[in-house]
PAMAR-676139 format. One record per residue (C-alpha): x, y, z; residue in three letters. Coordinates in steps of 0.1 Angstrom, whole numbers, padded with zeros to 4 digits, always signed. Example, Ala and Ser with C-alpha at 12.3 -4.5 7.8 and 13.67 -1.06 7.14 Angstrom:
<rs>
+0123-0045+0078ala +0137-0011+0071ser 
</rs>
This chain:
<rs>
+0000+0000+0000unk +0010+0034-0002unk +0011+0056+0023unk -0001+0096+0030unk -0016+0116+0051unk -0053+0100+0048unk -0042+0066+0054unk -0042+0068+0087unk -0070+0091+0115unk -0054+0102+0144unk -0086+0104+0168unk -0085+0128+0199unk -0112+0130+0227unk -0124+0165+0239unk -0149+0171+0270unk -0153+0209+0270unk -0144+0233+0241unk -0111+0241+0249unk -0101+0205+0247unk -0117+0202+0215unk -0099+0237+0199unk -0067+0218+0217unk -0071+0187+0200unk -0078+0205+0165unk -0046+0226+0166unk -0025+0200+0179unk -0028+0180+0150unk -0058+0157+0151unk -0074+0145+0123unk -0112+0139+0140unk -0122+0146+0176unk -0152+0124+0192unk -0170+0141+0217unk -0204+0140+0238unk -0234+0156+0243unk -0247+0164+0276unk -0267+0127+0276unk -0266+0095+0262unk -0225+0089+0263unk -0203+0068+0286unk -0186+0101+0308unk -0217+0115+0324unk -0203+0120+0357unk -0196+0154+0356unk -0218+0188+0346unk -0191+0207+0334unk -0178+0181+0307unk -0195+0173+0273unk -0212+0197+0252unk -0252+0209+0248unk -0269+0211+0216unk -0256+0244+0202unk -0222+0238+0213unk -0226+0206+0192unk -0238+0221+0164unk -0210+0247+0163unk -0185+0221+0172unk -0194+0205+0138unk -0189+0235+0124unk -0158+0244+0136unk -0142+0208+0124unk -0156+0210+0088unk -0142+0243+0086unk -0109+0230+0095unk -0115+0194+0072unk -0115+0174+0106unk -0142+0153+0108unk -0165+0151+0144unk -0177+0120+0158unk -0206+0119+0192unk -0204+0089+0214unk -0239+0078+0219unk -0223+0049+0237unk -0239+0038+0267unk -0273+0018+0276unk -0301+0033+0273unk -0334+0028+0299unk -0366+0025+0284unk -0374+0062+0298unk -0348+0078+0274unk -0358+0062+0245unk -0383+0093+0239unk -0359+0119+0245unk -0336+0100+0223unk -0354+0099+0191unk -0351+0135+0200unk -0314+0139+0202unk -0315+0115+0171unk -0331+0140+0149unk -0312+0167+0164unk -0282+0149+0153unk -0288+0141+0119unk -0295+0179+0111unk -0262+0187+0122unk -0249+0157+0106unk -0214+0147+0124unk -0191+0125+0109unk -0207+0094+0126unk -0223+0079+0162unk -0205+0056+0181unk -0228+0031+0193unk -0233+0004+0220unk -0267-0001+0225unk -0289-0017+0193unk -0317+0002+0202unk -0299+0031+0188unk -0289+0016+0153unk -0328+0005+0155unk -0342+0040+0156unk -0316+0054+0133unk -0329+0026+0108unk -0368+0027+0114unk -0368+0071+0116unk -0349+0068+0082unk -0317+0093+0095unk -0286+0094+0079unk -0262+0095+0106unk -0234+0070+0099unk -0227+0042+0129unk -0196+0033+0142unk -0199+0000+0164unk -0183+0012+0201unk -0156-0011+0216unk -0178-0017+0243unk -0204-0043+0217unk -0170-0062+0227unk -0170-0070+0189unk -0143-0098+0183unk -0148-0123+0153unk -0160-0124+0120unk -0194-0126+0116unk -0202-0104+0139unk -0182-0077+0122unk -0204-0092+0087unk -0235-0088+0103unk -0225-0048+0118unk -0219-0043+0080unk -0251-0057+0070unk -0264-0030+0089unk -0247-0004+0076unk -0220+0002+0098unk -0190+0010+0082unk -0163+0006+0117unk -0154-0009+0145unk -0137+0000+0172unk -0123-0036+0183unk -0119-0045+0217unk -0094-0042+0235unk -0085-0077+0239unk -0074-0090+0204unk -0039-0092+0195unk -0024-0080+0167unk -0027-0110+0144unk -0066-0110+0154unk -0069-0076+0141unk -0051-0080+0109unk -0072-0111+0102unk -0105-0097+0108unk -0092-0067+0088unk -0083-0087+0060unk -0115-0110+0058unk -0138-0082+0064unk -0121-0050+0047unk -0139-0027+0079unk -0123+0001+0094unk -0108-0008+0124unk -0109+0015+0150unk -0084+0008+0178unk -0073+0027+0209unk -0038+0035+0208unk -0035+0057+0243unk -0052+0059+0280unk -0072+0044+0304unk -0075+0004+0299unk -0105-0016+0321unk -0097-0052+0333unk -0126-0066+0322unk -0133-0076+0285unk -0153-0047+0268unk -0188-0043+0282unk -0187-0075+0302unk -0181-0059+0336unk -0214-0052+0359unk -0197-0047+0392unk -0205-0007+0395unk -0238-0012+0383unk -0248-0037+0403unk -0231-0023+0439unk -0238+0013+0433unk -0266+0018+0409unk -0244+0035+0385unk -0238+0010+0358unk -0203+0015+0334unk -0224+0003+0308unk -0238+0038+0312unk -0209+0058+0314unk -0214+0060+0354unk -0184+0036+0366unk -0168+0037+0395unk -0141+0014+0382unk -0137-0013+0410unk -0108-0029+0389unk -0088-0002+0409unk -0091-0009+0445unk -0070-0030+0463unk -0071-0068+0469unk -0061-0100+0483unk -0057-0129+0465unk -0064-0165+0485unk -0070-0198+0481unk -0109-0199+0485unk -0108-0234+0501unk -0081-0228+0528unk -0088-0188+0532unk -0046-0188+0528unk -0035-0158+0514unk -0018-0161+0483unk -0006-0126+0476unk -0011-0099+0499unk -0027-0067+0493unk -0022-0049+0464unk -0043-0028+0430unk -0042-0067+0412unk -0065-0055+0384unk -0054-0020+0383unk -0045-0022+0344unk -0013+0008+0331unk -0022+0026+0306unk -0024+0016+0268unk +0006+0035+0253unk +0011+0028+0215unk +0035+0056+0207unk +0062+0031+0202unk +0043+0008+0180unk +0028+0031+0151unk +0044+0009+0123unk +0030-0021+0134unk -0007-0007+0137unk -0002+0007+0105unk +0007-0017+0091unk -0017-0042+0106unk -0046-0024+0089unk -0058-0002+0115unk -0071+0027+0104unk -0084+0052+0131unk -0060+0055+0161unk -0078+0067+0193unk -0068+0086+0223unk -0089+0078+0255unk -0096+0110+0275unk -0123+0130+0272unk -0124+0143+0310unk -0087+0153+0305unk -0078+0192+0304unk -0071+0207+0270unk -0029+0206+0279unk -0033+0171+0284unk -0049+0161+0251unk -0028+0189+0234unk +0003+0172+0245unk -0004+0135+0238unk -0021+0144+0201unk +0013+0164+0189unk +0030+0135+0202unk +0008+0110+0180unk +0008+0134+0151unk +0043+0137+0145unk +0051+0099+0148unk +0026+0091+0127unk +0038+0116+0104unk +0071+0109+0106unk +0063+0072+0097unk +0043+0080+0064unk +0073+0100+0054unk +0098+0078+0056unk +0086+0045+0066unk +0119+0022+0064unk +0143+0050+0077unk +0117+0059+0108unk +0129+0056+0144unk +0110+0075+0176unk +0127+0107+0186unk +0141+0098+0216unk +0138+0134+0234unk +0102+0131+0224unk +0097+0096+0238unk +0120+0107+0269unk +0093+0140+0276unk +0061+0117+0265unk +0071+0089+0293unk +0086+0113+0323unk +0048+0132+0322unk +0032+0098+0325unk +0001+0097+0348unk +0000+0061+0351unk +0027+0037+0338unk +0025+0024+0303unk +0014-0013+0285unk +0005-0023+0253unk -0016-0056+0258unk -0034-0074+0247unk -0018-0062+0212unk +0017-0073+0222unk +0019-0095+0248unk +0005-0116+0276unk -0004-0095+0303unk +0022-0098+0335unk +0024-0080+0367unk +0048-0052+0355unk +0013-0045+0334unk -0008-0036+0362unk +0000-0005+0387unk +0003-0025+0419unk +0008+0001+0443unk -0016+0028+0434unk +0011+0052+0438unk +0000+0066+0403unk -0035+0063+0404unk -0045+0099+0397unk -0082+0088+0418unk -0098+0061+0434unk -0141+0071+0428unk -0151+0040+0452unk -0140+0015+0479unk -0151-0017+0482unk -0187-0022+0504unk -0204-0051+0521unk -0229-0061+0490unk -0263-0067+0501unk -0282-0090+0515unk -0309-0107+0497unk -0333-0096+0525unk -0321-0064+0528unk -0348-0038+0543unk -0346-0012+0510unk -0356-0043+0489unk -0383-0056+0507unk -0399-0022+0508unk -0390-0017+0471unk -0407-0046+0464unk -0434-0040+0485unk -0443-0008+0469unk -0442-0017+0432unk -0460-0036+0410unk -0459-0068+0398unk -0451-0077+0360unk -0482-0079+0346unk -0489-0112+0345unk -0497-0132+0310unk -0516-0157+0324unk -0491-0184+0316unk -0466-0193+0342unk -0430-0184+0341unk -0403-0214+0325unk -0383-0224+0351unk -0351-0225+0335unk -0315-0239+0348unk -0278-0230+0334unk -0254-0263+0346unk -0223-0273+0345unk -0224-0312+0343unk -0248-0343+0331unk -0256-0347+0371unk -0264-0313+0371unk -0288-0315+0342unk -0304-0347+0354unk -0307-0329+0393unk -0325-0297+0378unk -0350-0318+0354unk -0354-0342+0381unk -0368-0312+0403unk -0389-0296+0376unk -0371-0273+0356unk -0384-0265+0323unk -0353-0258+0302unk -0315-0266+0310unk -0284-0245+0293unk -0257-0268+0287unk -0219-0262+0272unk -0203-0228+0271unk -0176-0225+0297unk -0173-0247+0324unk -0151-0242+0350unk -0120-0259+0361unk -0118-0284+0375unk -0149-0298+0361unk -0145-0315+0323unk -0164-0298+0294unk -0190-0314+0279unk -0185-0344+0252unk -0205-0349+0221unk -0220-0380+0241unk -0227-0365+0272unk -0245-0337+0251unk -0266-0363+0235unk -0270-0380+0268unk -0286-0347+0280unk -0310-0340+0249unk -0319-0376+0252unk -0331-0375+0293unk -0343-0340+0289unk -0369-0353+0263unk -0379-0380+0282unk -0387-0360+0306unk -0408-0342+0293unk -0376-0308+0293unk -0361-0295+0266unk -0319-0284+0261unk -0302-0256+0251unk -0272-0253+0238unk -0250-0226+0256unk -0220-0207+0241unk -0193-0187+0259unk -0196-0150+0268unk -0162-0141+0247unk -0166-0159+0217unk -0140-0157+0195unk -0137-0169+0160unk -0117-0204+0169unk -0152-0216+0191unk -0174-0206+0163unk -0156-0229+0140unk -0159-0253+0166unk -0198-0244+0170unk -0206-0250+0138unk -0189-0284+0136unk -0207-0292+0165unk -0243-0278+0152unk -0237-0306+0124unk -0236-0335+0143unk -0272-0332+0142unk -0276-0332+0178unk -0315-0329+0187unk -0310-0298+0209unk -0342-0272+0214unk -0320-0243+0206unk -0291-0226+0211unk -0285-0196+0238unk -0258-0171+0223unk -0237-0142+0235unk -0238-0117+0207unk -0246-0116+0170unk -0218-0130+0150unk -0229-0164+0173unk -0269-0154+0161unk -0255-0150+0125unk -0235-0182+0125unk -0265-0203+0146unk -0288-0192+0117unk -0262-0201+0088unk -0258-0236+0100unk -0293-0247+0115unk -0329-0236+0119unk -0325-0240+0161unk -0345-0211+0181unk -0322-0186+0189unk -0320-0173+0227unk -0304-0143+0236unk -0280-0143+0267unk -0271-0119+0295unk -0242-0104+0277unk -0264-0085+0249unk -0269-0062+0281unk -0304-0057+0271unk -0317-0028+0291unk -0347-0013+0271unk -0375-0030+0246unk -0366-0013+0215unk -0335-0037+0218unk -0357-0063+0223unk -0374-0059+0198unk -0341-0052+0174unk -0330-0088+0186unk -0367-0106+0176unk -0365-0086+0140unk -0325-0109+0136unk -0345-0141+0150unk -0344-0143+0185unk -0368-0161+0201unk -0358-0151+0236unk -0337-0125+0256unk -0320-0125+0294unk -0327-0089+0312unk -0299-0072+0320unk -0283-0077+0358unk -0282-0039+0361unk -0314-0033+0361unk -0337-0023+0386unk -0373-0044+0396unk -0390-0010+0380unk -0369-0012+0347unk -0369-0048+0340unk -0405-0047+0343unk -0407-0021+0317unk -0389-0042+0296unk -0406-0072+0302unk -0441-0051+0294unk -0433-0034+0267unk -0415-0060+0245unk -0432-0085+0223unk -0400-0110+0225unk -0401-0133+0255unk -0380-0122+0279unk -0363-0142+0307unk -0349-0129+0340unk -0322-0142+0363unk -0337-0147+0396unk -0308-0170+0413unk -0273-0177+0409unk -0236-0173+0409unk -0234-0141+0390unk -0203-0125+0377unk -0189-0090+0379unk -0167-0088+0357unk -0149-0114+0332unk -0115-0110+0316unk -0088-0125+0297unk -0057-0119+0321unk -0056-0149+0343unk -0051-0142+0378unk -0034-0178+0393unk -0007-0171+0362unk -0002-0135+0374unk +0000-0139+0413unk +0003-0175+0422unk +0041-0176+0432unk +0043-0209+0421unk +0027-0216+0393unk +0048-0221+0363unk +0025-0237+0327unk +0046-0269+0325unk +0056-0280+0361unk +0023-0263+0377unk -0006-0262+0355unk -0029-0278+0381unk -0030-0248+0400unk -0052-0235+0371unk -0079-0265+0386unk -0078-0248+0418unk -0106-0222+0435unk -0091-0190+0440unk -0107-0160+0454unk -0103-0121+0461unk -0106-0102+0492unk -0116-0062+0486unk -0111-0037+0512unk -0146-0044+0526unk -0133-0082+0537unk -0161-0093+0510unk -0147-0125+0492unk -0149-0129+0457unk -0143-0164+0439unk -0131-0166+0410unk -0130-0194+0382unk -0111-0197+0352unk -0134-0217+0324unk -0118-0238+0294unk -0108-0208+0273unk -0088-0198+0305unk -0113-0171+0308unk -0113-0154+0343unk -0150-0149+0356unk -0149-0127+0392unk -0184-0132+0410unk -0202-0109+0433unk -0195-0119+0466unk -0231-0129+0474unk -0253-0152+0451unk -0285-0132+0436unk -0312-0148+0457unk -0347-0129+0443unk -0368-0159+0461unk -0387-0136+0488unk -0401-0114+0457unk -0407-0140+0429unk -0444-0135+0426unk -0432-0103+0418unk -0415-0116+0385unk -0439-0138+0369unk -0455-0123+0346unk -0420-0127+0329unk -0413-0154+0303unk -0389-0173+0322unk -0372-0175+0354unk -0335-0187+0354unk -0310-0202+0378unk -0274-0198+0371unk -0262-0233+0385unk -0226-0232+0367unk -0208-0230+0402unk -0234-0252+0420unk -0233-0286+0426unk -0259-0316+0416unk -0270-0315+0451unk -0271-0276+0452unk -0283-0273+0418unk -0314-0297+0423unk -0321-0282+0460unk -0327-0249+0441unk -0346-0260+0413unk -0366-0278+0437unk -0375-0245+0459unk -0378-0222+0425unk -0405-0247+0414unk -0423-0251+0448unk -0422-0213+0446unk -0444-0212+0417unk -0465-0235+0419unk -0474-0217+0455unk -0464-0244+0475unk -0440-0243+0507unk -0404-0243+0507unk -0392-0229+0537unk -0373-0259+0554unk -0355-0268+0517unk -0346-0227+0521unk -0331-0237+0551unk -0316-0262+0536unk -0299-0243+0504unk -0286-0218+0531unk -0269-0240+0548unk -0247-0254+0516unk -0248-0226+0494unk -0212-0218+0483unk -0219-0183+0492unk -0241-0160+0513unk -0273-0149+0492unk -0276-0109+0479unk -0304-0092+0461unk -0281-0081+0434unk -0292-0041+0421unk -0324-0051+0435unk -0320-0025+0469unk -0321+0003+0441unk -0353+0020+0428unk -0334+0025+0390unk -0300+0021+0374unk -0291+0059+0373unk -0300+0076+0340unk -0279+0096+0319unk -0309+0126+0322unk -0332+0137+0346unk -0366+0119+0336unk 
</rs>
């Protein structure tokens, strides 16, 4: 290829004006921005830009042939989806340069009000294999910022088979979790990071144990406290990888800030297209760019496994900490009981709730039908030390379901990447007689309906928090969705009301916080080492925050890290509340048979109004972990406007 000027987009974020004016003269070749609403920084009053401020701001950058891109990039609540089509039409008569999207209910009502606003998919859609990136450009969308979890290779592949723009960022603030599969501020405080509201508990401080034993493993320290991404040294190689736009996180930094990091982009960047094979980073301007450092630096997952010097384990450099770790709540916590005792029910549809079960093993499955659930999620990860699942064990399962009178779906992971979905589709054609498949975002929908004519069921990672979403996902062929965890009683039963696609609600379970890629035992476990050690990957390992509240944590086949809430959602005080909802579900992944079917058993007494308070009894007593209501001690998931 040959290079210039417009092969590459040096993207800059800008919260006020002056940051924006900053970014423009240092060099940038398209700023992204927010309006007051509907974007992922709406912490703060005197950050992002109203209307006419937008409007000029589009001005401005046209003026200047920069081009101007608004994050519309958090969840939206069912309340905002009036004001929205609002700010939607506002929008497209000021026509930026594109949206940046997370939530499908925004690409929906672009679509069905006819506007001509183009879409870039956010990195929080976590959008990492193929055919999801072939189904965003069915739609239209012509890039995607990628997650932050693929490596290099990943990227040049997807760029290759796909021809997108990739959107990738090269500087700035970097979240433990994988990209929009973190809950744990939304859940704990109300104030969801899904939502731009995050009060980043990746940063404080914790202990890492061995769950069985209580011994501590490694002693206090920021474990998931990420550096920050610094691609300065390693322009060629994006270039060259096929990434187009190269974006600066920042947009609550002050305008010397974002002035300083742009020119520093700017001229390696241009310095690269002007000479590519004689091009070596100034030195002086490398040695300035590191000594004003707020954190320290990385550059996973592009380059390299994660390791410890990755993370900054002392907090020394942590510019702020915005929460400290708190006793979670429990599941009979006074604000939910009188929450629930002053709203509604779901309206009910005079059909009762599926009882549905997620499990981890054949005994599992066999425990949950046995005690009259209605539908059991099988595969997708399973945790170590447990085996995954075997084509015969699968068929095993179908074949004791159905003769039961139950049904099976298949599960898929949370992080599905493109090696699993060439294993999911040689696995959808051995014919197996399963009643579906659950999946975890649309390139698995897109590939389900490419290689069988299964029901499609939508899982808990499409963080469906509204029922235009819903209703997005039933138009693509689901059959079913899961409500989000962050929602409050009053919004997942606006959902549940307002949406013609069944929807399904997690009422008990092992839920997780956060999931990641950086493995935890490999990072802090003095003794592990992948050839001598790799048993200690089978082990139960946990992490203490500030608050003493113990967190397990499992690593699944993919060596996927899933961090749970300390407490187990237990909604079984206030399930009358909740059956007017499609189905009811149990996440059993971390139970037991005996747990598992003990659960199943009370969920189904439960709803067919008969007793179960000595089984109750029971579960508490051998639950792996106290029980919590979850968000459920909050009246609403905090908007992004006053409503």
């Amino acid at each position: 290829m040959s290079l210039t000027r417009k092969s590459v987009e040096l993207l800059a974020p800008a919260g006020t004006w002056a940051a924006f004016v900053a970014a423009i003269d240092a060099g940038a070749d398209a700023v992204y921005l927010g309006g007051k609403h509907f974007n992922m920084r709406v912490h703060r009053n005197d950050f992002n830009l109203s209307d006419e401020e937008l409007k000029a701001a589009v001005e401005f950058a046209h003026a200047r042939d920069v081009k101007l891109y608004i994050t519309l990039n958090n969840l939206m609540s069912a309340e905002e989806i009036a004001p929205l089509e609002k700010y939607l039409r506002f929008l497209d008569e000021i026509q930026p340069d594109g949206v940046i999207v997370q939530d499908f209910a925004v690409i929906h009502l672009i679509r069905k009000l006819g506007l001509k606003i183009p879409v870039h998919a956010s990195v929080m859609m976590n959008v990492n294999n193929f055919h999801f990136v072939e189904f965003l450009k069915k739609l239209g969308i012509n890039r995607v910022v990628v997650c932050r979890e693929l490596s290099l290779p990943e990227m040049t592949l997807l760029k290759e088979k796909t021809g997108i723009e990739l959107e990738h960022f090269v500087h700035g603030d970097m979240c433990f979790a994988s990209s929009g599969q973190c809950i744990h501020s939304g859940v704990a405080f109300g104030q969801s990071g899904n939502r731009g509201r995050c009060l980043k508990p990746c940063r404080w401080a914790y202990k890492f144990i061995d769950e069985e034993s209580g011994e501590i493993i490694d002693d206090t320290s920021h474990k998931l406290a990420l550096n920050d991404m610094c691609m300065l040294q390693k322009i060629p190689e994006l270039i060259q990888a096929g990434v187009y736009s190269f974006k600066i996180e920042g947009r609550m930094r002050p305008p010397e800030f974002i002035s300083r990091i742009v020119s520093a982009y700017r001229h390696a960047i241009d310095e690269y297209i002007a000479d590519p094979t004689g091009y070596a980073l100034d030195e002086n301007v490398w040695r300035d760019f590191y000594e004003k450092r707020v954190r320290n630096f990385t550059t996973i997952s592009a380059f390299h496994e994660v390791s410890k010097k990755d993370f900054g384990l002392s907090g020394k450099r942590e510019p702020r900490f915005f929460s400290e770790g708190i006793v979670e709540k429990s599941f009979d916590d006074a604000a939910a009981k009188k929450i629930f005792s002053e709203e509604r029910a779901i309206k009910n549809s005079n059909t009762k709730p599926d009882l549905n079960v997620r499990v981890s093993s054949f005994e599992s499955a066999r425990a949950a039908i046995d005690n009259g659930a209605n539908k059991i999620y099988v595969g997708g990860e399973i945790f170590k030390p447990q085996k995954i699942w075997t084509v015969d064990e699968l068929q095993a399962a179908v074949d004791f379901a159905h003769a039961s009178g139950a049904k099976i779906i298949l599960n898929t992971p949370r992080i599905t990447k493109d090696k699993f979905l060439n294993e999911l589709a040689e696995l959808l054609s051995r014919k197996i007689n399963f009643d579906g498949v659950m999946v975890s975002n649309f390139g698995a929908l897109e590939l389900v309906k490419k290689f069988s004519d299964l029901p499609i069921y939508a899982d808990v990672s499409f963080n469906l928090f509204n029922h235009v979403a819903a209703e997005f996902l039933q138009s693509f062929g689901a059959v079913q969705a899961t409500a989000s965890l962050e929602m409050s009683f009053a919004q997942v039963r606006s959902v549940v009301e307002n949406s013609a696609l069944p929807i399904e609600i997690i009422v008990h379970g092992a839920t997780e916080s956060m999931i990641s890629e950086h493995n935890l035992t490999k990072l802090y476990h003095p003794d592990y080492d992948e050839f001598a050690t790799p048993e200690l990957l089978d082990k139960h390992f946990a992490l203490v925050d500030s608050a003493g509240e113990i967190h397990s944590v499992r690593v699944d086949q993919f060596e996927y890290q899933h961090i749970y809430f300390a407490k187990d959602l237990c909604l079984l005080p206030y399930v009358e509340k909740f059956l007017g909802a499609a189905a009811l579900r149990i996440d059993a992944q971390d139970y037991s048979p005996e747990v598992t079917g003990l659960t199943t058993k009370i969920y189904r007494a439960a709803l067919d109004g008969r007793d179960f308070e000595n089984d109750f009894d029971a579960l508490k007593k051998i639950s792996p972990r106290k029980f919590g209501c979850g968000i459920y001690f909050f009246k609403q998931s905090k908007n992004s406007i006053d409503i």
